[in-house]
N, C-alpha and C positions, 0 to 999 in steps of 0.2 A: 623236590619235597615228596616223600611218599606219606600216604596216610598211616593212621595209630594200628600198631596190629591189635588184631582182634582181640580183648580179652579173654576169651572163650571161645578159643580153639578148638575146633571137633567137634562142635555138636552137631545132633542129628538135622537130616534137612528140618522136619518139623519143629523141631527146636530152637532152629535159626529163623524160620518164618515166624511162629508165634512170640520170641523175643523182641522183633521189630514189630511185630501189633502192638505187646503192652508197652513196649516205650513210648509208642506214639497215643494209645488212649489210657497212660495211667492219669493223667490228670483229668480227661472227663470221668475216669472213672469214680477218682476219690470226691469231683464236685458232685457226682451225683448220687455216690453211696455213701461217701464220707460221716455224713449225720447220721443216716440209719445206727452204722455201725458205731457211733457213739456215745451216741444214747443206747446202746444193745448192754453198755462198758464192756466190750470186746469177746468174752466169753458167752457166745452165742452162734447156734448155729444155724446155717442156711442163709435158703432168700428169705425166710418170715424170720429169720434173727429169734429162733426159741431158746429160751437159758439153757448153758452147761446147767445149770442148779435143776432145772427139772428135766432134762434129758439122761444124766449123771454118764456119757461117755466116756470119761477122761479118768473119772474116780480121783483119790488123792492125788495131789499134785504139786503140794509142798516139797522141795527137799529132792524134786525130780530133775532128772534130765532130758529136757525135753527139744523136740526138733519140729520145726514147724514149713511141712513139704510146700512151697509156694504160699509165701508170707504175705506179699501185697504189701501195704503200707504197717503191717505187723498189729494191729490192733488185738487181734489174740494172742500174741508170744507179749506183747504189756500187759495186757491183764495177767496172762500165768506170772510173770514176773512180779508181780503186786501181789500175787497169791504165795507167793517165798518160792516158785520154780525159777528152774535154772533154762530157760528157753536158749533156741537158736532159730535165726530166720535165715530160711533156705528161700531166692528167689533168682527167676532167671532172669527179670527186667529189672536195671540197675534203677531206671525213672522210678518203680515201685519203691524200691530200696530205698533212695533220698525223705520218697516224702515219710517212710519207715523212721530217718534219721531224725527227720522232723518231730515225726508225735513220739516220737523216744524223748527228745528232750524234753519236750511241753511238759510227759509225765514225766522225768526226775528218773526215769529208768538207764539202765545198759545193759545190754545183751549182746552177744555179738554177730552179727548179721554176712551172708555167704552168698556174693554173687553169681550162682553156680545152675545143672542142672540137675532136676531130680532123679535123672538117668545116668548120673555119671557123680557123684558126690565127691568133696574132695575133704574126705573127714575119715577115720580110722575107722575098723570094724567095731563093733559091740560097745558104739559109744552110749549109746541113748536108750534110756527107761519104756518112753511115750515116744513115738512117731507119729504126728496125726496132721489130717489134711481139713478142709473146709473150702470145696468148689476152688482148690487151687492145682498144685499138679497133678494130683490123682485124675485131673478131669483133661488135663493139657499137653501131660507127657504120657508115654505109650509103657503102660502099666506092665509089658513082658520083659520091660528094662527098670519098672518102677518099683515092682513087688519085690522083685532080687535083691536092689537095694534097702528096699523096708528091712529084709533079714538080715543083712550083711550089718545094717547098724545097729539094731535093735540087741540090747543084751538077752541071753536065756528069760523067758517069763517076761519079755518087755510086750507093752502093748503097741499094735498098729490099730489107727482108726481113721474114716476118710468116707467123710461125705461126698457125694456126686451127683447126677441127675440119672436119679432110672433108667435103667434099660426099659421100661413099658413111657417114662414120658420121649424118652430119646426118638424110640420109634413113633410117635404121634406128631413128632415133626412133620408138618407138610409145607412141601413149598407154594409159595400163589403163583397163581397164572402168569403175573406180571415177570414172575423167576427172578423176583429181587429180593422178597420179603420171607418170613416164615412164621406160623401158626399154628398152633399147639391144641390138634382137635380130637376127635374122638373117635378116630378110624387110624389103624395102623398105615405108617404109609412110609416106612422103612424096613427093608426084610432084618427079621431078626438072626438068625443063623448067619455067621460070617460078619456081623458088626467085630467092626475093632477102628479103624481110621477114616473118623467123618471130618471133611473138607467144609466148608461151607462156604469158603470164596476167601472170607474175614482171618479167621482161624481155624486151626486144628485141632481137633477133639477128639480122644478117645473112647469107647465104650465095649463091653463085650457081652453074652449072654448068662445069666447065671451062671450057666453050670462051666462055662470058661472061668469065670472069677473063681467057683469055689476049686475048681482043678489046677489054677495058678496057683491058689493060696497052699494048698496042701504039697504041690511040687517044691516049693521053699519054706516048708514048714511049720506054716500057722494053722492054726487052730480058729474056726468060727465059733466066737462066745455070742456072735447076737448078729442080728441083720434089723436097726432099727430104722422104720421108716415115717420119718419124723409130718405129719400135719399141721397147715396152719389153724390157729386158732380162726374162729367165726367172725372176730370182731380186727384180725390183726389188716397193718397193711405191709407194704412193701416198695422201694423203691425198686425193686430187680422184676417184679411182675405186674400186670395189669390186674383190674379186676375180675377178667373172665381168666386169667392164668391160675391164679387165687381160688376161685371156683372149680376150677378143674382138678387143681392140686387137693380139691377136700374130697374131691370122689376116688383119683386114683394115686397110689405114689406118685409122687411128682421126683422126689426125691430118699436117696436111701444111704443112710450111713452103716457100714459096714466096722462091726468089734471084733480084733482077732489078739489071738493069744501066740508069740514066739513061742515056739517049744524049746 
């Protein structure tokens, strides 16, 4: 008896390591963000979960074609769907996928959903209006095979946008003593120049310095219409942060959503 071939043949090594992390932690993931993102009703972004309604990234989205880069359990490709968009859920863990299936039916929605990666799509050129992320592969898969794809599907005039974590919180990562743990302080303690592939033991994570991002963007391109860097509220909380993460997040980006325009 040989085992099942792989669905997803080819993918990159990182690709193939962080697929087998979220299969194995989508389910604590959804036990432990599942409510946030609930009560957010899905159109919401970040770890403080702030309204698309008063961030306005996304703009109109009735009537759109929309693709959502590492969908998770889809919470925002149903909300757009509720909103009259025509969403699609891109995701490389199938375990995300399922429980996707799941609150797909609870809401009464369909969409079609793409067990795939965001480095290698399997979907036609100049399909899609809106391509936009929210701390999913723009943060997981290795954006000099990510961005390409943004343009390859995106029609003339379609928008790209994608939340992630700062390069200024990226680098405040410190490890502890103990070289197990890690803490989010107030001294750089990651060189910036040459960020692109941080390990952490767990997963693989991408990042790069501004002016890489905006020298990516314009090599395929897009156009920068905004660089918004979204704070939490004073009173909000969070299941993805502590209280002192919270705290820190109010003094410096913690996080930065990036609005580009296809030319």
């Amino acid at each position: 008896m040989t085992d099942d071939p792989d669905p997803l043949p080819g993918l990159t090594e990182h690709a193939a390591h962080n697929r087998a992390s979220w299969d194995a932690y989508s389910d604590e993931y959804q036990a432990l963000h599942g409510r946030d993102l609930a009560e957010s009703g899905g159109m919401a972004w970040g770890t403080s979960q702030i309204p698309e309604s008063t961030l306005r990234i996304l703009g109109e989205v009735a009537g759109r074609d929309i693709l959502e880069f590492g969908c998770g359990a889809a919470q925002w490709s149903i909300a757009l769907a509720q909103h009259g968009a025509r969403p699609v859920g891109l995701d490389l863990s199938e375990r995300q996928l399922e429980h996707a299936r799941r609150l797909m039916a609870e809401a009464g929605v369909s969409f079609p959903l793409i067990h795939g990666s965001a480095e290698a799509v399997p979907l036609p050129d100049a399909s899609f209006d809106i391509l936009f992320c929210d701390h999913g592969a723009m943060t997981f898969a290795d954006p000099e095979r990510t961005v390409p794809e943004a343009a390859r599907l995106l029609r003339p005039g379609g928008l790209f946008a994608f939340n992630h974590h700062s390069p200024i919180e990226t680098m405040c990562w410190a490890a502890r003593a103990d070289g197990i743990e890690e803490e989010l302080g107030d001294r750089l303690a990651l060189d910036y120049f040459g960020m692109h592939r941080i390990d952490d033991g767990d997963e693989i994570s991408f990042q790069l310095p501004y002016g890489r991002w905006i020298a990516l963007f314009r090599a395929n391109g897009f156009i920068v219409e905004d660089l918004v860097e979204p704070r939490p509220p004073p009173d909000s909380t969070s299941s993805y942060r502590s209280e002192a993460e919270l705290a820190w997040a109010r003094r410096w980006p913690a996080e930065c959503i990036w609005r580009l325009r296809r030319a």
